[in-house]
N, C-alpha and C positions, 0 to 999 in steps of 0.2 A: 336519497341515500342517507341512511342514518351516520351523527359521528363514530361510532367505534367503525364502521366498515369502511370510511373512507379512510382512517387512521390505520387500520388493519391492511387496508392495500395500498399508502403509503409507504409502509413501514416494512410489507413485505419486498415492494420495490427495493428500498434500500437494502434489505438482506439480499437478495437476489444482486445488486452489484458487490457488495462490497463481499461475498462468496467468490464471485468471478476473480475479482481482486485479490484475495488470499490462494486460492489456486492459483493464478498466475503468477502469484510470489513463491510461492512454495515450488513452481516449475522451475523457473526460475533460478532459485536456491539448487534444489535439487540436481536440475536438468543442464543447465545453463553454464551457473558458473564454475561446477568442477574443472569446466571446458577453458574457459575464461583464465581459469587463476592458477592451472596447471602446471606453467612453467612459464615466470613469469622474466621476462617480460617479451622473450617471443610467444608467448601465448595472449596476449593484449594488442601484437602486430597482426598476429591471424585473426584475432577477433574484430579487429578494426576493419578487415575486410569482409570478414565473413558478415559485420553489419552495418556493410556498405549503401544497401537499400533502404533497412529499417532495423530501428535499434531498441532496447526493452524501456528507453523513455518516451517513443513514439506511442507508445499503450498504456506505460504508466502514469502518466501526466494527465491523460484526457479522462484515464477511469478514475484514479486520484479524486479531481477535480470531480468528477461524476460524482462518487460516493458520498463527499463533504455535501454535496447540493441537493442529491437523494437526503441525505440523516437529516437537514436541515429544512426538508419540506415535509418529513415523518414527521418531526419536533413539530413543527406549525399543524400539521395534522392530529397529533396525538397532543396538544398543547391539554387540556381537561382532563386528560388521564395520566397521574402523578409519576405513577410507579412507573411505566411504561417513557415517557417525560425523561425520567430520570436514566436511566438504562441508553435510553437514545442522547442524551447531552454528553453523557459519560464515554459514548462510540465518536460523538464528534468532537470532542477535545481531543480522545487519544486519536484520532484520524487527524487534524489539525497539527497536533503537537508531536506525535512520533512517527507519522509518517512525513505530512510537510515539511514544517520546521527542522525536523531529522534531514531529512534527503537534500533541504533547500542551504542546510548549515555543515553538514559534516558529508555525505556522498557528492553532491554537485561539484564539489571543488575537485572531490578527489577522482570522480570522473572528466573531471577536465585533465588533472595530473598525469591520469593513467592511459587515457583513449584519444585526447586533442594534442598536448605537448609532447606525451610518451619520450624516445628515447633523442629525438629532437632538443629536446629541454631538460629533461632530467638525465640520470646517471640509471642506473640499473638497481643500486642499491637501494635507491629512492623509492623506485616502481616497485620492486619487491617491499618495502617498509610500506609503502602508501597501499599498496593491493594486500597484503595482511592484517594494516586496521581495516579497510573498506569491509574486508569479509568479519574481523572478529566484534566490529559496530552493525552489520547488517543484522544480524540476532536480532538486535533491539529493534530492528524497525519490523521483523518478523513478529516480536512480541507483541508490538504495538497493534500491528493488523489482527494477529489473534484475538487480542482485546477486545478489538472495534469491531470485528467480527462475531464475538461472543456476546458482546453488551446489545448490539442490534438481533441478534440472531434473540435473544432474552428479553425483548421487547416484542418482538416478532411472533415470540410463543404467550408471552403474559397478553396481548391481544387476543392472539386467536383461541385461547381459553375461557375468552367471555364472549366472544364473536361467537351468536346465531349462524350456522349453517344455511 
């Protein structure tokens, strides 16, 4: 197997997760937390139950993880072709830095605030202040996936535009 093809099907792997990954963000967004952040902070009591089984970091974490591990064996794949290189370094910093660092710095805690301590520990005013930044910082980690999404997804094509059939 020549390098562009094993680089071309590295790289397409990573697109393939981290696609998974931006739809199930943007479900999420969409689908998810209108439900969540309705009426707040009986709506963080029903959702605690309603994600009593399994919660949206039982998926995010592992495909998260998945995606940085995908871009980062594209990179060792695609390591000889620059442009392509570049594009995929550039999906795993913004995957690194706006999605990890983001979730692990500014959402984690506030998921502790809003769904572990909730009205136990906090006041109402709180949960309401704390579930209003959660949603108007969520954006940016939306951006960030878009990004990482777009930079692999453009490495994905600058391959298979010299990729032999």
């Amino acid at each position: 197997m020549n390098r562009r093809r094993l680089a071309f099907g590295a790289t397409s792997v990573a697109l393939w997760i981290v696609m998974i990954h931006l739809g199930a963000l943007l479900f999420e967004t969409v689908v998810v937390y209108p439900n969540i952040f309705h009426d707040v902070p009986a709506s963080l009591e029903l959702s605690m139950e309603w994600m009593a089984a399994t919660a949206p970091h039982d998926f995010f974490a592992p495909v998260g993880a998945l995606s940085i591990v995908a871009i980062g064996t594209a990179i060792a794949a695609s390591w000889r072709f620059t442009t392509v290189r570049n594009w995929l370094l550039i999906g795993l910093v913004v995957a690194i830095l706006g999605e990890f660092v983001l979730s692990a710095t500014v959402f984690w805690p506030r998921n502790t605030i809003m769904f572990s301590e909730g009205l136990t520990v906090h006041s109402a005013e709180t949960l309401k202040t704390t579930a209003k930044t959660f949603q108007r910082l969520h954006w940016l980690r939306v951006g960030a996936t878009v990004v990482n999404a777009a930079a692999v997804f453009r490495a994905t094509v600058t391959l298979a535009q010299k990729t032999p059939s």
